[in-house]
Backbone bond lengths (Angstrom), bond angles and torsions (degrees), N, CA, C in turn:
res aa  C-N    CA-C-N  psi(-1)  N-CA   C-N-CA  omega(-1)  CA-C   N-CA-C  phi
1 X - - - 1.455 - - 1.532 110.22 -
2 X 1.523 93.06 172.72 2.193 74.16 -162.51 1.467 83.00 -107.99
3 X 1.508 87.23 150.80 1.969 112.22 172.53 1.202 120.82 -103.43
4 X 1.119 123.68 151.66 1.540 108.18 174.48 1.683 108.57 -116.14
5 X 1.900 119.45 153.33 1.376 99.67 -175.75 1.799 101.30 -113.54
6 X 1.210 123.46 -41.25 1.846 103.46 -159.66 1.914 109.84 -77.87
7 X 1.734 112.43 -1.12 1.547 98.56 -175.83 1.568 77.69 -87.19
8 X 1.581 120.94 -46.63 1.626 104.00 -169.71 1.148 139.18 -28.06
9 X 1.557 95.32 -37.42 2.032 112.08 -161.84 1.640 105.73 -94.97
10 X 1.265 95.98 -6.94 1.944 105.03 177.61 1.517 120.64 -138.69
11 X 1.237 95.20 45.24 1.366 103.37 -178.35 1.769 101.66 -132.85
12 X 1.075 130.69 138.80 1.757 143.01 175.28 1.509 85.82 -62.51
13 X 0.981 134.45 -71.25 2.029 134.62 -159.24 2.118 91.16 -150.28
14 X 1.659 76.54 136.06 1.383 98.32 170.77 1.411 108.66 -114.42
15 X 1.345 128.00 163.48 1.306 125.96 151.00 1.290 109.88 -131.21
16 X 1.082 109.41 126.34 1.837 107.92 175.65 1.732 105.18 -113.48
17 X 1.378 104.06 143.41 1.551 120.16 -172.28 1.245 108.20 -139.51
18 X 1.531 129.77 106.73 1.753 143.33 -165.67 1.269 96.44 -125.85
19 X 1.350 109.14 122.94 1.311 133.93 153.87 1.571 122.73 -118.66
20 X 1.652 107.55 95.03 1.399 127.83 -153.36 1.703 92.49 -132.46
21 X 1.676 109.62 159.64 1.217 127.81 -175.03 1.414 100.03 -25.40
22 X 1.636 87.26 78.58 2.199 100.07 148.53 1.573 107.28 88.36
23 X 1.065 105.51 1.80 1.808 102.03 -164.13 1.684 117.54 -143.45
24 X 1.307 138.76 127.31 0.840 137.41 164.48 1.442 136.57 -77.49
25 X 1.374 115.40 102.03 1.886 98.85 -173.94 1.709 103.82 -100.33
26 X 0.833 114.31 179.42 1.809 124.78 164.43 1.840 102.48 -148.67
27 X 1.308 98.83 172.58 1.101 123.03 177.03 1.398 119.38 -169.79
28 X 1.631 97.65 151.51 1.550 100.55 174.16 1.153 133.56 -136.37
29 X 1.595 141.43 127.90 1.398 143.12 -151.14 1.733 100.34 -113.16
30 X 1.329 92.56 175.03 1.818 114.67 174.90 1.178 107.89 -169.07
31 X 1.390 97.90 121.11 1.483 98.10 -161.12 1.710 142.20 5.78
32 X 1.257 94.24 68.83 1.474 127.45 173.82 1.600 125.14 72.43
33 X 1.537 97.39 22.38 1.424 112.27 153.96 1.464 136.48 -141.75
34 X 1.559 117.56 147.12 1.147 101.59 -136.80 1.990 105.64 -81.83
35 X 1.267 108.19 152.49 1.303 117.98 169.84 1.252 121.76 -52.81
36 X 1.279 115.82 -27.73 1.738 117.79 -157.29 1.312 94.11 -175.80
37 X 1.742 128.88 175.01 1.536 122.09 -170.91 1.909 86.33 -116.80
38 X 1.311 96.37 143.67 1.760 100.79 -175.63 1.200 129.95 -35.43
39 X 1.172 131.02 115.33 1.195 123.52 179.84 1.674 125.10 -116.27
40 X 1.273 110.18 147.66 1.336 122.76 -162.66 1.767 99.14 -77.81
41 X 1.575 143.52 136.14 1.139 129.11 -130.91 1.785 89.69 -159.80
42 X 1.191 99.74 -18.39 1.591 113.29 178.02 1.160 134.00 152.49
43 X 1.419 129.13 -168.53 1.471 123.61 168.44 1.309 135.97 -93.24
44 X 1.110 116.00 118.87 1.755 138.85 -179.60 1.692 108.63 -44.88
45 X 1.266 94.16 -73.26 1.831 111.13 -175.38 1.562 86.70 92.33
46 X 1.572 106.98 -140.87 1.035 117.38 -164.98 1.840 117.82 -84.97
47 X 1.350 99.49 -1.27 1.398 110.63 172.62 1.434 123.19 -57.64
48 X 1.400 127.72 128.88 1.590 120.48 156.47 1.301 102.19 -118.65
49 X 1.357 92.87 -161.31 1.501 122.66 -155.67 1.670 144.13 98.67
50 X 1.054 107.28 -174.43 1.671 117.16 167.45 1.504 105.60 -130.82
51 X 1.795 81.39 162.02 2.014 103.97 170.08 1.127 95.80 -141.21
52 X 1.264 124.24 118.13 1.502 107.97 146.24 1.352 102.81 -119.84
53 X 1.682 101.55 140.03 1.580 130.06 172.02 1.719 109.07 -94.53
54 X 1.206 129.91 108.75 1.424 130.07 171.31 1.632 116.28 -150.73
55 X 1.391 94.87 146.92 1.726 113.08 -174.17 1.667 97.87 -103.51
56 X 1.481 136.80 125.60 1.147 135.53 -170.59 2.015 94.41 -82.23
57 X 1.360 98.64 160.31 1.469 107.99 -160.19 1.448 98.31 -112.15
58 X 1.522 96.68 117.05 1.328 116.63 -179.28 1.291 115.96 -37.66
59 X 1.292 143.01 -38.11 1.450 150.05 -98.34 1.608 85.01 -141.23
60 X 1.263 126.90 -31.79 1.184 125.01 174.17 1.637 125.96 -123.41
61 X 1.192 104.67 -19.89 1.591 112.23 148.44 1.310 150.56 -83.74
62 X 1.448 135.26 107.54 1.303 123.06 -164.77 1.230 120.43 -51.86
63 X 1.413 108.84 -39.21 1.545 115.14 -156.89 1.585 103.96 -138.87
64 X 1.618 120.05 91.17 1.437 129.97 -175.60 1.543 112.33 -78.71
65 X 1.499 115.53 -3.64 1.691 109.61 -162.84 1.728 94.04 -89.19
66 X 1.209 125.75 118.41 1.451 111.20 176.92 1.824 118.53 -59.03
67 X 1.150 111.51 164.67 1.390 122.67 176.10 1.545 110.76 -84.78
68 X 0.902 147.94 124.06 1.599 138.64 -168.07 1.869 89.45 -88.95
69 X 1.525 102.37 -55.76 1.602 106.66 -156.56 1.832 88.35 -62.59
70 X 1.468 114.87 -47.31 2.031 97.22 -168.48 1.206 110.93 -63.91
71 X 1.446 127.14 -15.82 1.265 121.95 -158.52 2.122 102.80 -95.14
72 X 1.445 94.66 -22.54 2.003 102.74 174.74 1.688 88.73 -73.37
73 X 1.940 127.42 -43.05 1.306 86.47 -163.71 1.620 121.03 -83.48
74 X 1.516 112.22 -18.25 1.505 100.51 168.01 1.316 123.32 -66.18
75 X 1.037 102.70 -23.06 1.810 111.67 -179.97 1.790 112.79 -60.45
76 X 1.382 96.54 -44.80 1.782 112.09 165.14 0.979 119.14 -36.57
77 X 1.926 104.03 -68.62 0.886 118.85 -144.13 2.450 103.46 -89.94
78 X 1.399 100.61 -8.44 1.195 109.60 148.89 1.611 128.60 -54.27
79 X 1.387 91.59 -67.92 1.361 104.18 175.21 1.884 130.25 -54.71
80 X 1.390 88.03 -9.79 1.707 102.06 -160.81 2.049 79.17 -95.92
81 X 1.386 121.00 -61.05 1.676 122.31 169.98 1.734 112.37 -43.67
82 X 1.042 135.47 -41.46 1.460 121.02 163.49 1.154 121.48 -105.49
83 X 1.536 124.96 82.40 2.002 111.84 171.26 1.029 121.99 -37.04
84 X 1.196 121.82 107.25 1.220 117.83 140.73 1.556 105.06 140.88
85 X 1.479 112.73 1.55 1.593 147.04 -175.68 1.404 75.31 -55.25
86 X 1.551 126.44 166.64 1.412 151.79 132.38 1.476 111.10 -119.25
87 X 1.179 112.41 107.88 1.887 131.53 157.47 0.616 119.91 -89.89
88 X 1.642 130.80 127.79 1.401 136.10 -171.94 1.538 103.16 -119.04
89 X 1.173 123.74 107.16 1.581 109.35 170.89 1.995 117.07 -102.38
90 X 0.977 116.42 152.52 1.367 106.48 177.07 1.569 115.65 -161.17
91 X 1.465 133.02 113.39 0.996 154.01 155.78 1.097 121.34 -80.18
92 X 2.117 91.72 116.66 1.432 94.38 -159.88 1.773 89.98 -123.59
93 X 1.335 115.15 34.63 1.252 126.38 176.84 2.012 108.47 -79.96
94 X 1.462 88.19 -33.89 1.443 100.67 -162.75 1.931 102.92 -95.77
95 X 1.530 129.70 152.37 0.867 125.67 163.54 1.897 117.32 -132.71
96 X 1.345 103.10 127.53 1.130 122.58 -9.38 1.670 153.84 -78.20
97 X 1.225 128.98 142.78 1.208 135.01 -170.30 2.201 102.92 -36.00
98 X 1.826 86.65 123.74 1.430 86.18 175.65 1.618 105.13 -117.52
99 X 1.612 100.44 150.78 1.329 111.17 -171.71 1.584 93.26 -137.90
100 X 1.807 107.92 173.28 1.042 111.34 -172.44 1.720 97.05 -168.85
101 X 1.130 121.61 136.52 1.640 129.20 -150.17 1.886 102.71 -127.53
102 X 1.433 117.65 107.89 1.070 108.16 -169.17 1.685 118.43 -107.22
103 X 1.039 160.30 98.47 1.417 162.20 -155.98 1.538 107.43 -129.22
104 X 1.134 137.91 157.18 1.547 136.03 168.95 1.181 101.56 -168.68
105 X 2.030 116.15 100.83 1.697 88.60 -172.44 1.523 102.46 -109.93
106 X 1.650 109.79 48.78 1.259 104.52 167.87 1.828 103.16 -129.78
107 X 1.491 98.70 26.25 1.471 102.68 176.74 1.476 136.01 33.79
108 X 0.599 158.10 -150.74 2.012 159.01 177.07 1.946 98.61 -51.98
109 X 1.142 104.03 -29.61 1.946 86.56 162.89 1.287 80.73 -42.36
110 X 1.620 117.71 -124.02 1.268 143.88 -177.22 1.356 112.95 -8.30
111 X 1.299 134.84 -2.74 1.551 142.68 169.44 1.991 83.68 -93.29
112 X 1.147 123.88 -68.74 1.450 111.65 176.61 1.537 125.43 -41.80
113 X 0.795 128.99 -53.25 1.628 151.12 167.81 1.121 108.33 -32.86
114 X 1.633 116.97 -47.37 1.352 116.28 -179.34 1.794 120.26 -80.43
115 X 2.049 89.76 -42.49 1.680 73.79 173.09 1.184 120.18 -69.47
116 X 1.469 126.86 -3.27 1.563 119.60 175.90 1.684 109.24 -112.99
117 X 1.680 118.67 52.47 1.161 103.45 167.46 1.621 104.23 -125.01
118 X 1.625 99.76 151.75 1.190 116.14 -140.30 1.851 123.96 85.28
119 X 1.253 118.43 -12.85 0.989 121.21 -174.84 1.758 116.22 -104.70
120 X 1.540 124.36 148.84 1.118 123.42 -155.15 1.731 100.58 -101.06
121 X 1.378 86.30 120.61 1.790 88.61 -146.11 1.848 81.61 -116.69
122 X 1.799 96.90 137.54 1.654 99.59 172.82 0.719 127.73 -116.19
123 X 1.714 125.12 30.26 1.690 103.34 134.31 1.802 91.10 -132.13
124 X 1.627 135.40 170.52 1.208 156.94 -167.55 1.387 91.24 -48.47
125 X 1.407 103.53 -77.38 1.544 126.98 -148.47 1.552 118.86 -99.98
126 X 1.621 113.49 115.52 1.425 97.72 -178.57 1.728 122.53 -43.81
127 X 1.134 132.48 -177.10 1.542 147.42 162.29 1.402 95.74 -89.16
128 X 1.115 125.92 124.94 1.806 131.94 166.09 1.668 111.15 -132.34
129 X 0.785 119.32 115.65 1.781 140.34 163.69 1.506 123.64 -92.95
130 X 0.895 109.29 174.90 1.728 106.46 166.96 1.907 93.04 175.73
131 X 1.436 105.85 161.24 1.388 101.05 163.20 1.742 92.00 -174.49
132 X 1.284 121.05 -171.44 1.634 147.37 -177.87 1.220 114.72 -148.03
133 X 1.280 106.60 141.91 1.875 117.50 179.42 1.455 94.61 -147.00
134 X 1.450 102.72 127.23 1.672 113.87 178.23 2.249 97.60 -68.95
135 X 1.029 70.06 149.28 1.804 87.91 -169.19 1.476 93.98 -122.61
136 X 1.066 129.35 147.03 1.398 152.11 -176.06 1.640 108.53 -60.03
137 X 1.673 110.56 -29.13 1.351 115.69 168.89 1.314 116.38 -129.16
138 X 1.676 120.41 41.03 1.200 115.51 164.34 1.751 95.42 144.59
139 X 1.792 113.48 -168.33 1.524 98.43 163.60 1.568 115.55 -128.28
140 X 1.365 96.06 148.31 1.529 105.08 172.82 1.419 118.17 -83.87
141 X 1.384 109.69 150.15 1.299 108.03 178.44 1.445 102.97 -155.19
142 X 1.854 103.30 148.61 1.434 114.50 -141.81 1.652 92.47 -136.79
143 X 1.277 113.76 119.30 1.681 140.74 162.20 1.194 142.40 -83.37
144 X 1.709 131.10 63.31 1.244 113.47 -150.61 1.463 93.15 -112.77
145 X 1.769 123.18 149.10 1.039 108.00 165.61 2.041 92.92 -140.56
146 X 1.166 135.93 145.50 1.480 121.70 165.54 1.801 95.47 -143.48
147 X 1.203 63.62 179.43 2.152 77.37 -176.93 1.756 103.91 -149.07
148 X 1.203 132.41 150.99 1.014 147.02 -169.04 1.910 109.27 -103.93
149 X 1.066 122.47 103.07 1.785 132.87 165.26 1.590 106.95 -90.42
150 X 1.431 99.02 157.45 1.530 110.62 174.06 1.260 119.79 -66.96
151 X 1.835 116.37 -26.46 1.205 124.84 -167.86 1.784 123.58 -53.88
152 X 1.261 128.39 -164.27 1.348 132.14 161.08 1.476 131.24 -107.11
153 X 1.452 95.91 -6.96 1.587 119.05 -179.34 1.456 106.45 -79.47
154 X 1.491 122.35 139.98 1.185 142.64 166.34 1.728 113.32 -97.89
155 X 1.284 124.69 121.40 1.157 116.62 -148.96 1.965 101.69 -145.90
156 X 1.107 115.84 67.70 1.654 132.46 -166.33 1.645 100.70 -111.19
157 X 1.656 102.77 131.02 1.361 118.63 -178.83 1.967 95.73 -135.33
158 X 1.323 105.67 118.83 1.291 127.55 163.18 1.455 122.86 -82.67
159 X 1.225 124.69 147.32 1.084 138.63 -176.73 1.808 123.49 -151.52
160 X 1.398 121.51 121.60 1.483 124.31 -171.99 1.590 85.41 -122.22
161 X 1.406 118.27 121.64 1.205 96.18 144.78 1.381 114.03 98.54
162 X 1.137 122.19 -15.70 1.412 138.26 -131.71 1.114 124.25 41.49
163 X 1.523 126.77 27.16 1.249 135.25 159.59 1.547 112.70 -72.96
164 X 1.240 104.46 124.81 1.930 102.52 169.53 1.736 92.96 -77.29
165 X 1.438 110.92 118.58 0.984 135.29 172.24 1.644 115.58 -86.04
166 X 1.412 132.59 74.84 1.013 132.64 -157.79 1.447 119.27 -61.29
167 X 1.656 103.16 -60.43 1.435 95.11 176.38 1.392 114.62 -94.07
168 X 1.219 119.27 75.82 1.314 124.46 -179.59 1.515 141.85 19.72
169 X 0.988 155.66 -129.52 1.720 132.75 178.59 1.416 118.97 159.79
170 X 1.056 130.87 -136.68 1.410 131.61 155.15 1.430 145.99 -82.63
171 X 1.929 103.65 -11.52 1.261 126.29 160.22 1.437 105.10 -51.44
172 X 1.712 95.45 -70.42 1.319 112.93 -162.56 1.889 128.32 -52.60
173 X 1.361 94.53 -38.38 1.341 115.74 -151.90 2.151 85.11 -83.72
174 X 1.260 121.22 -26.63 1.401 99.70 -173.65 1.787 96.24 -105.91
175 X 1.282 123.45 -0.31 1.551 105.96 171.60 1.629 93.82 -82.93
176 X 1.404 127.42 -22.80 1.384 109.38 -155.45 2.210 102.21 -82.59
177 X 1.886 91.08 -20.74 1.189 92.73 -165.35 1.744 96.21 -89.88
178 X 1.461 131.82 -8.52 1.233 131.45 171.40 1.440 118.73 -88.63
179 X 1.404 118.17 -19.36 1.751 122.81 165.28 1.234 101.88 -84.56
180 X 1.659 144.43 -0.11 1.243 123.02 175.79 1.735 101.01 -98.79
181 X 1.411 110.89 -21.48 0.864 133.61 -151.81 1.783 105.52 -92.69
182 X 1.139 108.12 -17.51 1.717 116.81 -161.66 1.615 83.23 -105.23
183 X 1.241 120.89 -55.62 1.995 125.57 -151.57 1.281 84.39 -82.37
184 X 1.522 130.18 -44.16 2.236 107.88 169.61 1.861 122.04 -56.15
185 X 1.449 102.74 -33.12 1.551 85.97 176.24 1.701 116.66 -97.75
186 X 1.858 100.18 -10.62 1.728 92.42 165.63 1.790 100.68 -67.43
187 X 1.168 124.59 -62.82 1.530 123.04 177.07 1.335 126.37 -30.13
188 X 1.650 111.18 -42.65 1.638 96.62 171.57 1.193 107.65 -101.41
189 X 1.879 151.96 1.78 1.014 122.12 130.74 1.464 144.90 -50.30
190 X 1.309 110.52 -31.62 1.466 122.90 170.89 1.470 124.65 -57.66
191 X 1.854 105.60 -38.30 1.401 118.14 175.28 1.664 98.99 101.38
192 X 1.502 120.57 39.81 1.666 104.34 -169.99 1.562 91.51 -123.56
193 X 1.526 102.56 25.84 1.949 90.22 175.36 1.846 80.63 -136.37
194 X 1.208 115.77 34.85 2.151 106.98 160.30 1.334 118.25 -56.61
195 X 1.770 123.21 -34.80 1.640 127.78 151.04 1.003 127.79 -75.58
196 X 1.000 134.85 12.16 1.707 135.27 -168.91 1.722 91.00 -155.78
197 X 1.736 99.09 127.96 1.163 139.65 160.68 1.110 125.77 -53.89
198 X 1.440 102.21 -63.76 1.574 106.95 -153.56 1.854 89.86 -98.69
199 X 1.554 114.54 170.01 1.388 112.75 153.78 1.167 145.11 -86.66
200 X 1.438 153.79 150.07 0.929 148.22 155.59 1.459 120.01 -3.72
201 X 1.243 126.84 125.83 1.678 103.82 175.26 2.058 88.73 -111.18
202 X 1.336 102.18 -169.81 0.893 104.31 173.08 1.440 136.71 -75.76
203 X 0.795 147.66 -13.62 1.534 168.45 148.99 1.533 102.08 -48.15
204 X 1.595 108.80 -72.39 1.489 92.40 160.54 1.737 134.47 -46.88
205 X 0.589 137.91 -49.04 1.875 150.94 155.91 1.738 111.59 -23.81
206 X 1.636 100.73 -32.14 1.268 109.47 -143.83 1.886 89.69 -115.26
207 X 1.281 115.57 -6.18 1.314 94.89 -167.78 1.954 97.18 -91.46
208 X 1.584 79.99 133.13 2.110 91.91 176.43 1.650 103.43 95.18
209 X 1.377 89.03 -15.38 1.904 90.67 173.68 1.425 119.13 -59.40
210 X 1.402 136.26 135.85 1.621 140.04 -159.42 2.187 82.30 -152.90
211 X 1.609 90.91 111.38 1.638 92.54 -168.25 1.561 85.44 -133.82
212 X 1.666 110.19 151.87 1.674 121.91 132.85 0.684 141.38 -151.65
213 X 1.812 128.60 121.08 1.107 132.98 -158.61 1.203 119.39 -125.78
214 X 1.583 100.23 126.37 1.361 130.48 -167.79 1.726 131.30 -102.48
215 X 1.088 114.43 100.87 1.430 114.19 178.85 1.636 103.79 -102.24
216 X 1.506 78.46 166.53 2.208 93.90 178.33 1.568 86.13 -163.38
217 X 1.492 105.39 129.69 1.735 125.00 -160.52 1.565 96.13 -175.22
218 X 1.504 81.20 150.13 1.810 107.24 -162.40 1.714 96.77 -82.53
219 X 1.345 122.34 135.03 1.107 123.57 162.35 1.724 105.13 60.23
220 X 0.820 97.74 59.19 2.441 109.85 170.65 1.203 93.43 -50.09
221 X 1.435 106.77 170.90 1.434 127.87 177.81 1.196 91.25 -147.72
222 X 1.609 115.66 143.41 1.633 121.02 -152.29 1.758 80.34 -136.02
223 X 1.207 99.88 160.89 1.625 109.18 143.89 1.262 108.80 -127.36
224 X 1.843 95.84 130.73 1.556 97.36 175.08 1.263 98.56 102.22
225 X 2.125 110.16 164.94 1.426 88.33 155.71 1.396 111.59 -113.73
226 X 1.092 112.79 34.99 2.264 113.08 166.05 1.156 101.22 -87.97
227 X 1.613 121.96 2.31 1.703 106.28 -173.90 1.132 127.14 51.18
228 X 1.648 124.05 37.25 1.117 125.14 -145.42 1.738 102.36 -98.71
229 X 1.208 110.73 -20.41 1.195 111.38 -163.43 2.065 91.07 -137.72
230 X 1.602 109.30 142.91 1.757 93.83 174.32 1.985 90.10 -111.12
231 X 1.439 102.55 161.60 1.037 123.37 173.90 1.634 122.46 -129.22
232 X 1.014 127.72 7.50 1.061 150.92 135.04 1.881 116.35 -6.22
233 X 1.382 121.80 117.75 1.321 98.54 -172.84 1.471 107.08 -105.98
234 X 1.111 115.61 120.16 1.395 147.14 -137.28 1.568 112.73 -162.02
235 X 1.434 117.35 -17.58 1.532 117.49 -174.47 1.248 129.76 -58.10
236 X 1.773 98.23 -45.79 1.209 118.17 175.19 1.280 129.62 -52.78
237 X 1.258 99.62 -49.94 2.105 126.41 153.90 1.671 117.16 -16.26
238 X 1.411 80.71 -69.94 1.731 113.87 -167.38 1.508 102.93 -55.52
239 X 1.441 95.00 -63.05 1.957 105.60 -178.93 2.041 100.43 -42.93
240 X 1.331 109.86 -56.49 1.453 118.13 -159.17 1.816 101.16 -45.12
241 X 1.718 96.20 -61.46 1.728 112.40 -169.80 1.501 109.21 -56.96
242 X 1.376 130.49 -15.28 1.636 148.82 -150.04 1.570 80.83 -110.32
243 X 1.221 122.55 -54.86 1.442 100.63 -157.18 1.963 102.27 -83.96
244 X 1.513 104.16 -26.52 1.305 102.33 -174.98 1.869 116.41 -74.92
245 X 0.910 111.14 -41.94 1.552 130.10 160.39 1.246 109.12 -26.35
């Protein structure tokens, strides 16, 4: 049955509730050890999933009152990484009780759309891709969608995992070097650089660009532990699907 580890180790009491092939187990923690060893509690049927019930532990958390508003935008911004996900959030602290229902079944398109609304965007419809490559330990699979604004701002959000990958990684670093890389040899086949010498670098490519790119891969490689950045070698990948796309 599946366990979970970082609410375990910072939580006062956990409850975990698995409903896995046919069987129900639970379990119970205190501050990050377990109460009892899992036990099987009944029958599932055709039900899955998880529950976990937990109170965060004073003793190691500054701040136990949840956020309603941070917790709608990761929840979004979940829902916006898998189309077609349904998130249900609901705060029943407040009366009346507020809820908020998250679905997107056009996934990170519609994650683009938003960071560019209000914004004077030149062409309708984002660019959206996707593809898979069997990996030696499982398969990767790759999400790109961007859209082009008038502005000067460069505006790219990464994702491994559904990790917001902040400082970007190996996703990032070969779509950015395969979109500079694809619009210089569409440009000098076409004949639209006969005044201009030099090529495009990337910065140019990138200005008004509104991108997100999304991977999901077996076993990530993080730097750090905020996961802030993946290292994962995957670049080569990325460049290939970027230029074929």
């Amino acid at each position: 049955c599946f366990l979970v580890s970082c609410p375990k180790a910072l939580s006062e009491l956990l409850h975990l509730e698995s409903w896995r092939e046919g069987h129900t187990c639970e379990q119970d923690y205190a501050k990050g050890l377990p109460k009892a060893p899992l036990e099987r509690t009944g029958k599932a049927g055709r039900k899955t999933g998880t529950k976990i019930t937990f109170r965060p532990d004073p003793t190691i958390m500054n701040a136990t009152v949840f956020d309603y508003d941070v917790l709608s935008t990761r929840l979004r911004e979940l829902a916006f990484l898998n189309k077609g996900l349904k998130i249900t959030l609901i705060d029943e602290r407040t009366d009346p009780v507020r809820s908020h229902e998250f679905i997107y079944e056009g996934g990170i398109e519609e994650f683009v759309r938003l960071l560019n609304r209000g914004k004077n965007v030149l062409h309708e419809n984002p660019i959206y891709f996707e593809g898979t490559k069997d990996m030696p330990n499982g398969i990767l699979t790759v999400e790109i969608a961007l859209q082009y604004n008038d502005g000067y701002a460069e505006n790219l959000f990464s994702f491994a995992n559904n990790i917001n990958t902040r400082d970007g990684g190996t996703h990032l670093s070969g779509f950015r070097s395969a979109l500079t890389r694809t619009i210089n040899a569409y440009g000098q086949s076409a004949k639209l650089f006969k005044d201009f010498k030099e090529s495009l670098t990337g910065d140019d490519v990138r200005e008004g660009l509104t991108a997100v790119v999304s991977v999901k891969l077996p076993q990530p490689q993080f730097e750090g532990q905020t996961k802030g950045k993946l290292n994962s070698d995957i670049a080569g990948f990325v460049v290939q699907f970027v230029n074929e796309k």
